[in-house]
C-alpha positions as CSV (number, residue, x, y, z in Angstrom):
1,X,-2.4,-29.0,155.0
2,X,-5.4,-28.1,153.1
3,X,-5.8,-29.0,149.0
4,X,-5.4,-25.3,148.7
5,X,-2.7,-24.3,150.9
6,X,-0.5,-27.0,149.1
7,X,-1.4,-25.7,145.7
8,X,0.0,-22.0,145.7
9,X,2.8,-23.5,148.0
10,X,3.7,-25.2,145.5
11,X,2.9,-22.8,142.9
12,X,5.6,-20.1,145.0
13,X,8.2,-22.4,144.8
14,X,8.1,-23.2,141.7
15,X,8.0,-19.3,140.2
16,X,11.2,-18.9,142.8
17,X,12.6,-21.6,141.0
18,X,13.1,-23.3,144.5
19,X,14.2,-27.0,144.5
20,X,11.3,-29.4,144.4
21,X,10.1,-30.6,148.3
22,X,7.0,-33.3,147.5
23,X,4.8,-35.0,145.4
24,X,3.1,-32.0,144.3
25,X,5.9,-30.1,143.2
26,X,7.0,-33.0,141.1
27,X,3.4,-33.1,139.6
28,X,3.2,-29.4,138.7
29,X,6.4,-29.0,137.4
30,X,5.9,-32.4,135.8
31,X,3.3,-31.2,133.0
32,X,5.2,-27.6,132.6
33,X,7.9,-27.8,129.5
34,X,11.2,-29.0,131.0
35,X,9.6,-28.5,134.7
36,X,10.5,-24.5,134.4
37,X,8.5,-22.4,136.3
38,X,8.7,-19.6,134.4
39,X,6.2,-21.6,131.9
40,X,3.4,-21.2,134.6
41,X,0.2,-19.5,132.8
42,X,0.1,-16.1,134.3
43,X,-3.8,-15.6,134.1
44,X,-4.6,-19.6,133.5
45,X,-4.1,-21.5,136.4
46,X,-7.0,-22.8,138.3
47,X,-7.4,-25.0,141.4
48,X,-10.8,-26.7,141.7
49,X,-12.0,-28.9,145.1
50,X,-14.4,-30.7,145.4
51,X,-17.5,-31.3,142.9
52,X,-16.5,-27.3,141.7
53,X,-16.4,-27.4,138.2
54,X,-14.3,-25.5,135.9
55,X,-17.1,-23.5,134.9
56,X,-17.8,-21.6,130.9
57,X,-14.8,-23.3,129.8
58,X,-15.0,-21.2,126.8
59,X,-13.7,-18.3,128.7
60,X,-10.1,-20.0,129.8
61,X,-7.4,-18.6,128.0
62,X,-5.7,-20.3,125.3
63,X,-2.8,-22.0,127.9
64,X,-3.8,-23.4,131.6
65,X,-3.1,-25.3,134.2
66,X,-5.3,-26.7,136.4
67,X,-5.1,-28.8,139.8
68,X,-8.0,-30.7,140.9
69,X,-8.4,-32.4,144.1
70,X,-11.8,-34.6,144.1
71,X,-13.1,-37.9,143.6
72,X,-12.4,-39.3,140.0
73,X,-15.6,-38.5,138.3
74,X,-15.1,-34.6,138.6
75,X,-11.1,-34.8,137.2
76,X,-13.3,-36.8,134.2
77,X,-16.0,-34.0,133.9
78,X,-13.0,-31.3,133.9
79,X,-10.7,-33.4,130.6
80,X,-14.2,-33.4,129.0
81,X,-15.2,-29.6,129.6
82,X,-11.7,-29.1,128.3
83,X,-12.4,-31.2,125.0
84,X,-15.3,-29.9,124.2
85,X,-13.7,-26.2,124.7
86,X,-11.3,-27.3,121.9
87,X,-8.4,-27.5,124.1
88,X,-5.9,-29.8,124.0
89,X,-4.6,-31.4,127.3
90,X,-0.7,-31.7,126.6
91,X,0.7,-33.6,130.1
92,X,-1.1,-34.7,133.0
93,X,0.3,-35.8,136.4
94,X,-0.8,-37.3,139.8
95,X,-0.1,-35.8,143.6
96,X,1.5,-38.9,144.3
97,X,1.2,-40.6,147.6
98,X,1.1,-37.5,149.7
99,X,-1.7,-36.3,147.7
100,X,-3.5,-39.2,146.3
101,X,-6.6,-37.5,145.3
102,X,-4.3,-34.5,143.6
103,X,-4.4,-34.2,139.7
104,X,-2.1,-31.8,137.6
105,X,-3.1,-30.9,133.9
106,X,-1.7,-28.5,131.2
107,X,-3.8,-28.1,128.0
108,X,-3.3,-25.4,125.0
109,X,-6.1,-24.8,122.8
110,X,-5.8,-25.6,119.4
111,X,-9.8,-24.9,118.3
112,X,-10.2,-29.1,117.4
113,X,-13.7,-29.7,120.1
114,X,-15.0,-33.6,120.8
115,X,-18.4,-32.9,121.4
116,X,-21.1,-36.0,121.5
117,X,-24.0,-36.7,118.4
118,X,-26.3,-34.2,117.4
119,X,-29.4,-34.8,114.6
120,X,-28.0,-33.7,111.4
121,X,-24.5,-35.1,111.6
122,X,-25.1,-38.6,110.3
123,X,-24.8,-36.2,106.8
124,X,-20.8,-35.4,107.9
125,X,-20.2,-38.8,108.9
126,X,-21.6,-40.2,105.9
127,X,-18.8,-38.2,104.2
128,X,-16.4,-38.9,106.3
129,X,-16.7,-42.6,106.0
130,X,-16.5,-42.3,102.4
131,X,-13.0,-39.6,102.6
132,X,-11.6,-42.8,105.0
133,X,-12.7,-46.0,103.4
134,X,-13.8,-45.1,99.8
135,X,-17.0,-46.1,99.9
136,X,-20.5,-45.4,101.0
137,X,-22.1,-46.1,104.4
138,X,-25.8,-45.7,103.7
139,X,-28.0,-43.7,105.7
140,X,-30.3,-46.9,106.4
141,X,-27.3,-49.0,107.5
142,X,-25.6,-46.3,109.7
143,X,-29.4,-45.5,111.3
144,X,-30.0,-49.7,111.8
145,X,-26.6,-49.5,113.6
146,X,-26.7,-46.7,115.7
147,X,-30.2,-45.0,115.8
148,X,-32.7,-48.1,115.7
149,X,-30.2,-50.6,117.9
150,X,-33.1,-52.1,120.8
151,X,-29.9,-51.7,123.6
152,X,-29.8,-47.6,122.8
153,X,-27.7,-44.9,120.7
154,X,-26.8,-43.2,119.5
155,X,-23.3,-43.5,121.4
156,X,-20.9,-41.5,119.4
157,X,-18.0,-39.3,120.0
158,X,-17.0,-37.1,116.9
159,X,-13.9,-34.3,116.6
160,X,-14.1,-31.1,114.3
161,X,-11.3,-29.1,113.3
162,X,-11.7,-24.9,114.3
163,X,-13.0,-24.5,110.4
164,X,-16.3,-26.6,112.0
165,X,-15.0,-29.8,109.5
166,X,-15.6,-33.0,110.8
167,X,-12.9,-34.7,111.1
168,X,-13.0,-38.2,113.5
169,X,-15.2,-40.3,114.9
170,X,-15.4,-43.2,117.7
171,X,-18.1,-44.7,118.3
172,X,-20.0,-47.9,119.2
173,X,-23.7,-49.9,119.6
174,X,-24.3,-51.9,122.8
175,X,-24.8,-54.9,123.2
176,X,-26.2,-57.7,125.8
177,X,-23.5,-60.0,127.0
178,X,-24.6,-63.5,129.2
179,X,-22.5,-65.2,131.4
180,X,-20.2,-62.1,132.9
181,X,-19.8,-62.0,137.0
182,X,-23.3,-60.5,139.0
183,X,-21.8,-57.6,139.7
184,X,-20.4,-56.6,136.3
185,X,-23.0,-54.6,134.0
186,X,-24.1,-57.4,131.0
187,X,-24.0,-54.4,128.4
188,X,-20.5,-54.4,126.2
189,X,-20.1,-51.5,123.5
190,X,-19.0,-53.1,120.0
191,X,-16.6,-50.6,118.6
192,X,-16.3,-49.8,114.9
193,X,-16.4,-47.0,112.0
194,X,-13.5,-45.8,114.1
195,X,-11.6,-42.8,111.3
196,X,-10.2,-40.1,111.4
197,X,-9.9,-37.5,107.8
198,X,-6.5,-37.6,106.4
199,X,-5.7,-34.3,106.0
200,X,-5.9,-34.4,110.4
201,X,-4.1,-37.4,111.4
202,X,-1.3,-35.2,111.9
203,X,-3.0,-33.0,114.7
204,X,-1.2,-33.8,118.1
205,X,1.0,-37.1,118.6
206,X,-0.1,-40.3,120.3
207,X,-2.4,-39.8,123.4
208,X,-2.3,-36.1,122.1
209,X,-3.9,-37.0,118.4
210,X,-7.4,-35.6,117.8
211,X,-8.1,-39.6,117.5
212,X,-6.8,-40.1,120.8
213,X,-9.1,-37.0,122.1
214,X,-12.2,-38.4,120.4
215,X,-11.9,-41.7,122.2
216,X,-11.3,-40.5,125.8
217,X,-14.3,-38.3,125.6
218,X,-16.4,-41.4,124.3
219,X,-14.4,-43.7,126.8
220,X,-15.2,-40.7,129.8
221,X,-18.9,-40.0,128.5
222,X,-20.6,-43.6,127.7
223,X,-18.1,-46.2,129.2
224,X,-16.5,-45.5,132.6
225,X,-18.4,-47.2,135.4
226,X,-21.4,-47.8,132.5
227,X,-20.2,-50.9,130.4
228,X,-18.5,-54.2,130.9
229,X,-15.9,-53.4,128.2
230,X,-15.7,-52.5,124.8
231,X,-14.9,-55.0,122.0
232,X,-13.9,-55.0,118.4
233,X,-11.7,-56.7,115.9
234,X,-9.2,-54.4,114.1
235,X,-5.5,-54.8,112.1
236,X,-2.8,-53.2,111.6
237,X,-2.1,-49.2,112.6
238,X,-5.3,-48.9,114.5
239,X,-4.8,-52.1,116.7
240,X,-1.1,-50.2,117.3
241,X,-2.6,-47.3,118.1
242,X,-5.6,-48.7,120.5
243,X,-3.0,-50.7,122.6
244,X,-1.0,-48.0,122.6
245,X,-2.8,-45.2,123.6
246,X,-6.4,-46.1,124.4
247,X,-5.7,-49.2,126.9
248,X,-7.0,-51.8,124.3
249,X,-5.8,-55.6,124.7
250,X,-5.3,-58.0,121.9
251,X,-7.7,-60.9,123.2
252,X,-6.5,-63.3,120.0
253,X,-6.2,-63.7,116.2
254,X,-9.8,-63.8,115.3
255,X,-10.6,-67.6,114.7
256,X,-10.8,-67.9,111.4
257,X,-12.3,-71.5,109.6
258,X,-12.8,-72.8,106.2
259,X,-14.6,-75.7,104.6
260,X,-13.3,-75.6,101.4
261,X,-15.5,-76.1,97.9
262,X,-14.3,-79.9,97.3
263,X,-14.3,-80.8,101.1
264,X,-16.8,-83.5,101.9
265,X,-19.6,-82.4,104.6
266,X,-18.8,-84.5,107.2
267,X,-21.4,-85.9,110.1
268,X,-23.7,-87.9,110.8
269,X,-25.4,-87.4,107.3
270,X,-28.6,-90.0,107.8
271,X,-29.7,-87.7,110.9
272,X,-30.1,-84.8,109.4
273,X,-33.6,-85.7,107.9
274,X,-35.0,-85.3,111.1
275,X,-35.1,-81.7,111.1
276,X,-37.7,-79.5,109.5
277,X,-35.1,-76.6,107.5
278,X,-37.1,-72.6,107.5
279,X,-35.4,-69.8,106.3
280,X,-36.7,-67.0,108.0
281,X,-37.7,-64.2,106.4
282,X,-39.7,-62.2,108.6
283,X,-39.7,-60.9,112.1
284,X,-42.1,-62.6,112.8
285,X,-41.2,-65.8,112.0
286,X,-38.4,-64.8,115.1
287,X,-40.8,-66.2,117.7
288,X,-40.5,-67.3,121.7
289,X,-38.9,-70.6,120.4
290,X,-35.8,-68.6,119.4
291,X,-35.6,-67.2,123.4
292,X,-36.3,-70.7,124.5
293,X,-33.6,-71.9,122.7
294,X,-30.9,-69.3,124.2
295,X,-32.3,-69.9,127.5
296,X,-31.8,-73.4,127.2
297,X,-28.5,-73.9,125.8
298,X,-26.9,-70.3,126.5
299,X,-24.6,-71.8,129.6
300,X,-23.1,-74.2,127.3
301,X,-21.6,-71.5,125.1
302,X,-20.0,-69.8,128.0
303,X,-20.0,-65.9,127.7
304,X,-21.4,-65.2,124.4
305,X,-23.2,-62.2,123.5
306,X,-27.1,-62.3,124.7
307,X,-28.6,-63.9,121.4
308,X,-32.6,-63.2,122.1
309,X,-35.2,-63.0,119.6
310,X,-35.2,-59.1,120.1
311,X,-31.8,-59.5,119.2
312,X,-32.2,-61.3,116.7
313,X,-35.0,-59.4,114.8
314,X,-32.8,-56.3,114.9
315,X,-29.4,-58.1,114.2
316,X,-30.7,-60.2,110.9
317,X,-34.3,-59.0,110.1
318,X,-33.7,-55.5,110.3
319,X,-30.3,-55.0,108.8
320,X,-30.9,-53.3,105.3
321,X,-27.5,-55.7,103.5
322,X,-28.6,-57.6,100.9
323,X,-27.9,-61.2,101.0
324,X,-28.0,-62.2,104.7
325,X,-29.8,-65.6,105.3
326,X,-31.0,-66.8,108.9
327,X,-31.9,-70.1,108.4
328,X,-33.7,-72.4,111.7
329,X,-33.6,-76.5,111.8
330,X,-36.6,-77.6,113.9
331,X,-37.4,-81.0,115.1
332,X,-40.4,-82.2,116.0
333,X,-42.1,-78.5,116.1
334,X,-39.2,-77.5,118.6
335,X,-36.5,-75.1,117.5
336,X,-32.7,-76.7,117.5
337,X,-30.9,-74.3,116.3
338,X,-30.2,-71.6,113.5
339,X,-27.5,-70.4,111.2
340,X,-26.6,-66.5,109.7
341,X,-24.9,-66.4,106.2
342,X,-24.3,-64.3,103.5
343,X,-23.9,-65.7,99.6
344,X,-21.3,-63.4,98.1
345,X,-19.9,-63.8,95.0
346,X,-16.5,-66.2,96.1
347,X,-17.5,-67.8,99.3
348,X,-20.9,-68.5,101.7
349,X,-19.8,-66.2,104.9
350,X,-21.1,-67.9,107.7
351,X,-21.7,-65.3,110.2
352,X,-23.5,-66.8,113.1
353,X,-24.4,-69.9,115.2
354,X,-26.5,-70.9,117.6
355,X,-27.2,-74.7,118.3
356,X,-28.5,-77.2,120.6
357,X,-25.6,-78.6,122.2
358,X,-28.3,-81.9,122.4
359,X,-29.1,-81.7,118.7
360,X,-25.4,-81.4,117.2
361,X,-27.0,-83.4,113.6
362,X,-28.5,-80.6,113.2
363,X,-25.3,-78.3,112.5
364,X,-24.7,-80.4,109.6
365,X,-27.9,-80.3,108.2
366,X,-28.3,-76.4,108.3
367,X,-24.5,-76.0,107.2
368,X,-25.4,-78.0,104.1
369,X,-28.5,-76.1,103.5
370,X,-26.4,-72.4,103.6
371,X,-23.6,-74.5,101.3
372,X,-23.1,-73.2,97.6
373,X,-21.9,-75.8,94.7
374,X,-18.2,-74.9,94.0
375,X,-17.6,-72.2,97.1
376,X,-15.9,-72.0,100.5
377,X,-17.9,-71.6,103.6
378,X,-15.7,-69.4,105.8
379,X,-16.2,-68.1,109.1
380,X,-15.2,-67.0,112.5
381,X,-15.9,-69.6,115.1
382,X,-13.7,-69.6,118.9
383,X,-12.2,-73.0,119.7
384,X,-14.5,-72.5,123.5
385,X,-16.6,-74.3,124.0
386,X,-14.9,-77.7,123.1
387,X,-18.0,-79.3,122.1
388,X,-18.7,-76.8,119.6
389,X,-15.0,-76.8,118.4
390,X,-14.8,-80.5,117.7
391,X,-18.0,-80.7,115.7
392,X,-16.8,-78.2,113.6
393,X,-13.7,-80.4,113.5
394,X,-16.3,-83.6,112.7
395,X,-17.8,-80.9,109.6
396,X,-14.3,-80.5,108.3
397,X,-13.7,-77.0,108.9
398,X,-10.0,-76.5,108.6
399,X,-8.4,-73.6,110.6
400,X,-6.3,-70.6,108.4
401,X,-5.0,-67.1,109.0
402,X,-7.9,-64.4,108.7
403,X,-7.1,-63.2,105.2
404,X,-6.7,-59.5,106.8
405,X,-5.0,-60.6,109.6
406,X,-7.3,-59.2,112.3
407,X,-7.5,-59.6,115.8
408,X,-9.8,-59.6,118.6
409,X,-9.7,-56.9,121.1
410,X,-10.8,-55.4,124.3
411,X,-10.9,-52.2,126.3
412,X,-12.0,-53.9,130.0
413,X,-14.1,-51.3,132.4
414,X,-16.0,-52.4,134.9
415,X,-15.6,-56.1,133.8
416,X,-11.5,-55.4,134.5
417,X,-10.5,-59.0,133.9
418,X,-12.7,-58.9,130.6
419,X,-9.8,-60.4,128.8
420,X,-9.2,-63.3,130.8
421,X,-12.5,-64.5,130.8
422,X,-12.8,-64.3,127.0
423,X,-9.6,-66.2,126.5
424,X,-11.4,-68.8,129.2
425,X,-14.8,-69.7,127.9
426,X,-15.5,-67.0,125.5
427,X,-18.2,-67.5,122.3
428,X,-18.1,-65.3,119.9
429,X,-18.9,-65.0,116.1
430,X,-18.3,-62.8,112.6
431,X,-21.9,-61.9,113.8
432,X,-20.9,-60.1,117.1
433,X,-18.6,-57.5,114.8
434,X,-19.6,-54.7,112.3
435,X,-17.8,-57.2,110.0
436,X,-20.8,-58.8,108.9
């Protein structure tokens, strides 16, 4: 029986209010409130095959139902039509075995559209950030992140409430990722400035929630068979709501190290005269050296994110905070590694890390260099690899709780056992978040 044939079968029996034969019956009266038939749309149900598409979306009325029997990529095209339309999709069902391909969906509209970026709306998210987090993302900053990143942008995904309010936003930069499987895309979104306004948090319920919305279109538009995974490191309500509702997986507590202000720098202290100390501070000064160096030693860190001198430049040299210090050890006029920091006013933030597995004196050297008289050095830094772990064990680096209890997480796409292989050998810093 054709796609078609099955539909208004279905659809007859259900408006009869005959018992339910198959899988498609089930599906359809699945997504209608409390399976009645009666609750069929009488002008809004639509049945699309194929690569048909559901057309000026804008036209629908206000309550359908829809069946679509395709390949996956037009049911996504037809949830994201629907979002952008301001409708809300309420329950969605498969055919079930008989009808594999089949999907069933209800939405209402509610006038809250996810639409993508447009030039101009960096001024509404500006405000928005401030309404959420009470306090100012600047214009540079946000452009650095999002506009300027050497890997693309901007990816956003923002929701605005019928009044044309903005009133959430997902979003994320990409980023280069080495040591994932050949056949696995290397690019990984890092997700952040994830908020939604207070005064719409209550708009829908749990996969329903205009936060919910705003990720699935960013999820269907920029991520689906396009990235690895996405990646982030949240707390509380939002790390509740992401494994809930948006298939996120808590990886681990973030990693979280301290050498304290009394703590004696441990090492081999006598070796680290043999290094040259620079702090850069220009691109320039970001030569081939720096790719050398990843090229090098990049396999001994396991999967890390792709830490080029492109990178690089944009990451540290570009990024309008005040305070961040890249500092390079070289010995004899070859480059052995570097360290990212920031001096604030209770601790030395070390942010990022990237040495010589060959020239481990060096770490001490550079760590004593970004060191500050009576403060802390705290960072994030993974216990994989081992080497790396046990020198900072040599340093003195003492594990704690993050102070905001966050955690690592992961959305997997294409890369589906993304998890796993960060948990295995995965390298990852402060630096590799918004955090920093």
């Amino acid at each position: 029986m054709s796609a078609e044939a099955a539909w208004h079968r279905s659809l007859e029996r259900l408006r009869a209010g005959a018992p339910l034969e198959d899988d498609l019956d089930h599906a359809i009266a699945g997504v209608l409130s409390r399976g009645d038939g009666a609750g069929l749309p009488a002008d809004g149900t639509r049945l699309l095959v194929g690569s048909q598409s559901i057309g000026n979306a804008e036209a629908l009325p206000d309550d359908v139902l829809i069946g679509w029997a395709g390949e996956a990529d037009g049911y996504d095209r037809l949830i994201v039509d629907l979002l952008e339309a301001g409708f809300r999709p309420l329950r969605e069902r498969a055919g079930g075995e008989e009808l594999p391909a089949f999907r069933v969906v209800r939405a209402r509209r509610d006038g809250y559209r996810i639409r993508g970026y447009r030039p101009g709306d960096e001024v509404s998210i500006l405000g928005l950030f401030r309404d959420c987090f009470g306090e100012d993302l600047s214009l540079q900053r946000w452009r650095w992140r999002y506009l300027d990143n050497p890997r693309g942008g901007p990816r956003i995904s923002l929701g605005f409430a019928p009044d044309g309010e903005l009133v959430c936003q997902y979003c994320a930069y990409p980023v280069r990722w080495r040591g994932l499987p050949a056949a696995v895309p290397i690019v990984g979104h890092q997700v952040g400035d994830t908020m939604t306004r207070r005064g719409a948090r209550g708009v829908g319920r749990g996969p329903t929630s205009i936060l919910a919305r705003t990720s699935r279109h960013f999820y269907l538009t920029h991520c689906s068979d396009q990235v690895a995974f996405n990646y982030g490191f949240n707390a509380g309500n939002i790390t509740k709501f992401s494994t809930r509702y948006v298939g996120a997986q808590v990886v681990e507590n973030v990693p979280y190290r301290e050498l304290s202000s009394e703590a004696e720098l441990g090492g081999h202290r006598r070796f680290g005269r043999r290094y040259e100390l620079l702090r850069i501070t220009k691109r320039s000064e970001i030569e081939t050296g720096f790719d050398a160096l990843f090229e090098r030693v990049g396999e001994r860190y396991g999967l890390l994110v792709e830490r080029s001198a492109e990178y690089l430049r944009w990451r540290y040299m570009d990024c309008p905070d005040e305070g961040l210090e890249l500092v390079a050890a070289y010995r004899r006029g070859r480059l052995a590694g570097w360290v990212a920091a920031k001096r604030l006013a209770d601790r030395v933030e070390w942010g990022d890390a990237l040495i010589d597995p060959a020239e481990r004196p060096a770490l001490r050297a550079l760590v004593a260099r970004i060191r500050e008289p009576g403060l802390p050095v705290v960072g994030w830094f993974t216990e994989r690899p081992a080497w790396w772990s046990r020198e900072l064990d040599r340093l003195g680096f003492v594990r704690r709780p993050d102070p905001q209890g966050l955690v690592a997480i992961m959305v997997p796409f294409v890369c589906g056992d993304a998890v796993e292989l960060v948990r295995a050998a995965g390298y990852y810093t402060k630096g590799d978040g918004d955090l920093f």
